[in-house]
C-alpha positions in Angstrom: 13.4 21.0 4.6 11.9 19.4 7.7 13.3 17.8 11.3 11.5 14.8 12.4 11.9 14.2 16.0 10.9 10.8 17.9 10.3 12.1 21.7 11.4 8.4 22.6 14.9 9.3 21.7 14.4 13.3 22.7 16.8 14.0 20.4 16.7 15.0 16.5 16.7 12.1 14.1 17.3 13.6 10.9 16.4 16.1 7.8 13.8 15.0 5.4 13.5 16.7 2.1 10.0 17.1 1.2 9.7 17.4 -2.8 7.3 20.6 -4.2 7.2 18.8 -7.3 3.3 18.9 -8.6 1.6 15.5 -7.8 -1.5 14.6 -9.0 -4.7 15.7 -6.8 -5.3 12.9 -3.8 -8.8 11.0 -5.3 -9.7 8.6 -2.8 -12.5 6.9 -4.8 -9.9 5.6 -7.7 -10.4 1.3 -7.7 -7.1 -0.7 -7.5 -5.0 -0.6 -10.8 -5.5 -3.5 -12.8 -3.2 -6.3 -12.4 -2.1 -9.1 -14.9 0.2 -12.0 -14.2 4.0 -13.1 -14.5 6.0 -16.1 -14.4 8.8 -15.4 -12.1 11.1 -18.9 -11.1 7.7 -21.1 -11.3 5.7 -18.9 -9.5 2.3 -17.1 -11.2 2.6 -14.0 -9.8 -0.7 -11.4 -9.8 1.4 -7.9 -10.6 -0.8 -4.6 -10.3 0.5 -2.3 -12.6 0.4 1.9 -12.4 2.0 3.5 -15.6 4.6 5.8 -15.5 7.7 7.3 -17.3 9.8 3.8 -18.6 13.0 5.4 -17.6 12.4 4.7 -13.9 10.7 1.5 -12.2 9.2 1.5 -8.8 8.3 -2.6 -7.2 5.9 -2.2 -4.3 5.9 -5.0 -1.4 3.1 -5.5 1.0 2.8 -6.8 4.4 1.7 -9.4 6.5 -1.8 -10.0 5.3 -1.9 -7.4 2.6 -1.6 -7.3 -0.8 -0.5 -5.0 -4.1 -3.8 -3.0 -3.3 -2.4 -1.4 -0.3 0.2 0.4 -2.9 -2.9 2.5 -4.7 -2.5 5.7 -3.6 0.8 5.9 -3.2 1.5 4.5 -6.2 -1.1 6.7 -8.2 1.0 10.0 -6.7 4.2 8.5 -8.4 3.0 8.0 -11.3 4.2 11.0 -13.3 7.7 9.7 -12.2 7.7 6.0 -11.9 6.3 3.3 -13.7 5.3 0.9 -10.9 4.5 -2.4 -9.9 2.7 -3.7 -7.3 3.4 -7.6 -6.2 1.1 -10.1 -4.7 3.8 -12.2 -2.6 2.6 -16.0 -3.4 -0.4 -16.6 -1.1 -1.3 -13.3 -1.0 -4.1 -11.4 -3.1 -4.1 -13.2 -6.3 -1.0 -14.7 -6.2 -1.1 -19.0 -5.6 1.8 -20.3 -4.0 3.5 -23.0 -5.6 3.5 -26.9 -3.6 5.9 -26.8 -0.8 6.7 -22.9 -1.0 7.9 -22.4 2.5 6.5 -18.9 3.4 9.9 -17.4 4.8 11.3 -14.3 4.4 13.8 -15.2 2.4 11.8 -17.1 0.2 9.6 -14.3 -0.9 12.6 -12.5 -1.3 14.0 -14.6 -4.0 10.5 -14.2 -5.6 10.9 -10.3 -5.8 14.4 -10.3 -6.1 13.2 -12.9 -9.5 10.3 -10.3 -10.6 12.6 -7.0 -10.7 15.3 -9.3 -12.7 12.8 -10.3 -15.3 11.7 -7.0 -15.8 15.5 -6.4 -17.3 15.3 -2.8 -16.3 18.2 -2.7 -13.7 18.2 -1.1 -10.3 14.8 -0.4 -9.1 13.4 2.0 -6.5 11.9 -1.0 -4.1 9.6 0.1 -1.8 8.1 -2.2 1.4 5.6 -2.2 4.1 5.7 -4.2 7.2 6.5 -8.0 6.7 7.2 -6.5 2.8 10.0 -4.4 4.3 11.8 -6.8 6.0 11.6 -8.5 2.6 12.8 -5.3 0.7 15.8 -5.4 3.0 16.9 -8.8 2.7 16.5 -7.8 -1.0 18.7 -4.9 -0.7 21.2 -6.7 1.7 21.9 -9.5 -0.7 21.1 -8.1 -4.1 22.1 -3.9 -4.5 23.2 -4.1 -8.1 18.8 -4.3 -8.1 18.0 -1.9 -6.2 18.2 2.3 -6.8 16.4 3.5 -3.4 15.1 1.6 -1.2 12.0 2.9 0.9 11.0 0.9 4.1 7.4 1.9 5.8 7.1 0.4 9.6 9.5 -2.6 8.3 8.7 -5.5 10.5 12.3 -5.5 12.6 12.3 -7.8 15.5 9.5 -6.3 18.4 8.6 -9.0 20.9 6.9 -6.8 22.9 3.4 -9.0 24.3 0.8 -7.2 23.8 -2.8 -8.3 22.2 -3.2 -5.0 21.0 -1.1 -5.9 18.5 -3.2 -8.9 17.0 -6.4 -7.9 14.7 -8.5 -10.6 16.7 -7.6 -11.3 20.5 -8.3 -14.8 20.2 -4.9 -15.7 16.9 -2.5 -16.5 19.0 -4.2 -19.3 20.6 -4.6 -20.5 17.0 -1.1 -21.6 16.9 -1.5 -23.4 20.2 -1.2 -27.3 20.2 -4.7 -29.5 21.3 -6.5 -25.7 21.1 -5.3 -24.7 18.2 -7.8 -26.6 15.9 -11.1 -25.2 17.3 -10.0 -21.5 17.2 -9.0 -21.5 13.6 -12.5 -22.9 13.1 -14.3 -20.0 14.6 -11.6 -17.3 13.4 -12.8 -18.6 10.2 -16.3 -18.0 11.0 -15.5 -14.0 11.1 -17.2 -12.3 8.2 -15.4 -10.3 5.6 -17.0 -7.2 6.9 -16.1 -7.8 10.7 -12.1 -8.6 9.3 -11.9 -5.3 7.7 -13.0 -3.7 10.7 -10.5 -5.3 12.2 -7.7 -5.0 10.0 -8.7 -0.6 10.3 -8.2 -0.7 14.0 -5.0 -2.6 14.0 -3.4 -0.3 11.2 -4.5 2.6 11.0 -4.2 5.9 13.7 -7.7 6.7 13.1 -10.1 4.2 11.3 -13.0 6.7 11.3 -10.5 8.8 8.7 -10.6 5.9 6.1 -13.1 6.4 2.9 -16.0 4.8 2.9 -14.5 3.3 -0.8 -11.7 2.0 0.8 -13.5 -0.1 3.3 -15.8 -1.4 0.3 -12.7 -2.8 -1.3 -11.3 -4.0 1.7 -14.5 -5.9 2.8 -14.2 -7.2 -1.4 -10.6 -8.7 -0.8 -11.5 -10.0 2.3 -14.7 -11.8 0.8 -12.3 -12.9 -2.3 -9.8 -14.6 0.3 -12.1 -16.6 2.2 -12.7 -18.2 -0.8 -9.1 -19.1 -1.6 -7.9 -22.5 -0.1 -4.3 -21.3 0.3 -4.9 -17.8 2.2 -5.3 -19.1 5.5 -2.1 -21.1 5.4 0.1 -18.5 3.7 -1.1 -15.9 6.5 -0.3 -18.5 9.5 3.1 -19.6 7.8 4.2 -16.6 6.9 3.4 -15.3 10.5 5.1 -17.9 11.8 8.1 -17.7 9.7 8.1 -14.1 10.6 8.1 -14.8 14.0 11.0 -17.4 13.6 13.1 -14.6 11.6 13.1 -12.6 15.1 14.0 -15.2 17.2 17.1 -16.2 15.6 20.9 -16.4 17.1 22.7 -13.1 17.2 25.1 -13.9 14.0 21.9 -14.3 11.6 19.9 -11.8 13.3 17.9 -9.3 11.2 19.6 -6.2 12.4 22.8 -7.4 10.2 21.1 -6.5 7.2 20.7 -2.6 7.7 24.6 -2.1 6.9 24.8 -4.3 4.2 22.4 -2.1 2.1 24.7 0.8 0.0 21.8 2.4 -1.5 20.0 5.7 -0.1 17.3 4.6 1.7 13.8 6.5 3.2 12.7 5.0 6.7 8.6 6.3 7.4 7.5 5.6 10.8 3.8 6.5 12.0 4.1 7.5 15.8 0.8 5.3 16.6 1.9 2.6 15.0 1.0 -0.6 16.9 2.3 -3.5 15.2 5.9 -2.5 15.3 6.7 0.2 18.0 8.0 3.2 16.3 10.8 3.0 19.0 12.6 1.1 16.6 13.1 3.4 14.1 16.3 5.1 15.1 17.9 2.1 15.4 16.8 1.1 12.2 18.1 4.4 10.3 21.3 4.8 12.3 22.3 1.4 11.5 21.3 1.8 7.0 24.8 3.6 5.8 22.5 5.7 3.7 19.0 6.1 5.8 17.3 8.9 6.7 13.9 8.6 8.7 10.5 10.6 8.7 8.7 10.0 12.2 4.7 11.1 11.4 2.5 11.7 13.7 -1.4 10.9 13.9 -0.3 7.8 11.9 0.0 4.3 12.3 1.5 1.1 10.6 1.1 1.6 7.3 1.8 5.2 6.2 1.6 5.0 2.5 -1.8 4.3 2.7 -2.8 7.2 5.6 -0.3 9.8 4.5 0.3 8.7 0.6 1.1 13.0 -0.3 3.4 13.1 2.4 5.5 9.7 1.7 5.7 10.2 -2.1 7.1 14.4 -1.3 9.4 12.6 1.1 10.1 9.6 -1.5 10.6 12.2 -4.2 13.3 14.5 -2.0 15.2 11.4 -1.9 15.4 10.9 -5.7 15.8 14.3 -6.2 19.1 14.7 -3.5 20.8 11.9 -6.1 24.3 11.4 -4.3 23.9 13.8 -1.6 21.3 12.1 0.1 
């Protein structure tokens, strides 16, 4: 048993129990699992798929300007107790969006909310990051006969703090600028696959200079693959946007009305440096979730599973393990 404290609040969260179940040794060099595709409600959908025990299904969401790679590690530790699945929201990795797909959030949650129903498995243990975690909870909100657990990593709950520390390149938000707007797409456009990675590491991560070698190679890959894709540049913009748009609405449709909705136990992991969403959110977050419980880490920024993947899955596998008393 473990106490998480947030020194924002100075006072004691909550207990997290961390699982000594055996997980598989932490190989950093493994390549993405191999992904195949799935019709879900007209949309081709690029899955990456981790094997596991078929009693128990895990579906992994990304974030804003991610994809099912982020999952890899993570993913790889629960694979003696899940059988997982990795999405590619539509235009994302390798997944096209359809004509007319809007981008919203609740758009690509009717897209997972379609994928785990088409698996016919029941209740899954849905998992999201970021953008993918405001997605898990709208998921969870509307739809908890389909969903077992629910894990949310740095979900992206309104923050409207300005800051350009929170963009990857200092010069995107002048890309959704009117008469200016044209001519700084065309030179964010410009930026290499190598320099967006970089970018991308500094944004996201507590310590870039801790990320594999391997992992940057990939990232630099993806990166190469999306510039080549017509639709990525839109889908990131729209979806940003969109995002955006969910924070800003009236009170009664806010996003915060979703936490109390969702009955099933439910895992908040914060990183203390994380930049994107402040981590000053996450009591909030887990007092309003019936069921939460949250695991403040330090040294670690927005996207934990892929920083701390041993200790997320030991937390992720104490809350399985607690069943009912969680």
């Amino acid at each position: 048993m473990v106490t998480e404290t947030l020194e924002a609040s100075r006072t004691a969260i909550t207990h997290v129990p961390l699982s000594t179940a055996p997980l598989p040794p932490l190989d950093s060099t493994i390549q993405p699992w191999p992904g195949d595709y799935a019709e879900v409600a007209g949309h081709t959908v690029h899955v990456r798929r981790t094997p596991g025990p078929s009693s128990s299904t895990a579906v992994y969401v990304h974030g804003l300007g991610g994809s099912a790679t982020n999952w890899t590690d993570l993913a790889t530790q629960l694979s003696g107790h899940v059988d997982g699945h990795a999405l590619d929201l539509p235009g994302f990795g390798r997944s096209e969006p359809i004509p007319g797909y809007t981008f919203s959030l609740t758009t690509h949650a009717e897209v997972v909310i379609g994928y785990v129903e088409s698996l016919g498995v029941g209740a899954v243990h849905l998992f999201g990051n970021s953008m993918g975690g405001a997605i898990a909870l709208i998921v969870a909100a509307t739809r908890p006969d389909l969903v077992r657990t629910l894990t949310l990593v740095s979900p992206a709950v309104p923050d409207l703090r300005p800051s350009l520390r929170r963009v990857s390149d200092p010069r995107l938000p002048l890309a959704f600028l009117p008469l200016v707007g044209d001519r700084v797409r065309q030179r964010l456009a410009l930026v290499t696959p190598q320099e967006r990675a970089q970018q991308m590491l500094r944004l996201c991560f507590a310590d870039p200079s801790l990320v594999p070698d391997c992992r940057i190679d990939q990232s630099v890959e993806e990166y190469a693959e999306r510039s080549a894709q017509p639709w990525a540049g839109t889908a990131l913009g729209r979806s940003t946007v969109e995002l955006i748009r969910a924070w800003l609405v009236p009170r009664k449709k806010s996003m915060w009305l979703l936490p109390p909705k969702v009955t099933s136990p439910t895992l908040v992991v914060w990183g203390t440096e994380d930049r994107l969403v402040s981590v000053r959110k996450a009591p909030r977050v887990t007092r309003l979730l019936p069921r939460g419980r949250l695991l403040v880490l330090p040294r670690t920024g927005h996207v934990a599973q892929m920083e701390r993947p041993v200790t997320v899955a030991r937390a992720v596998l104490g809350m399985w393990e607690s069943g009912e008393t969680w």
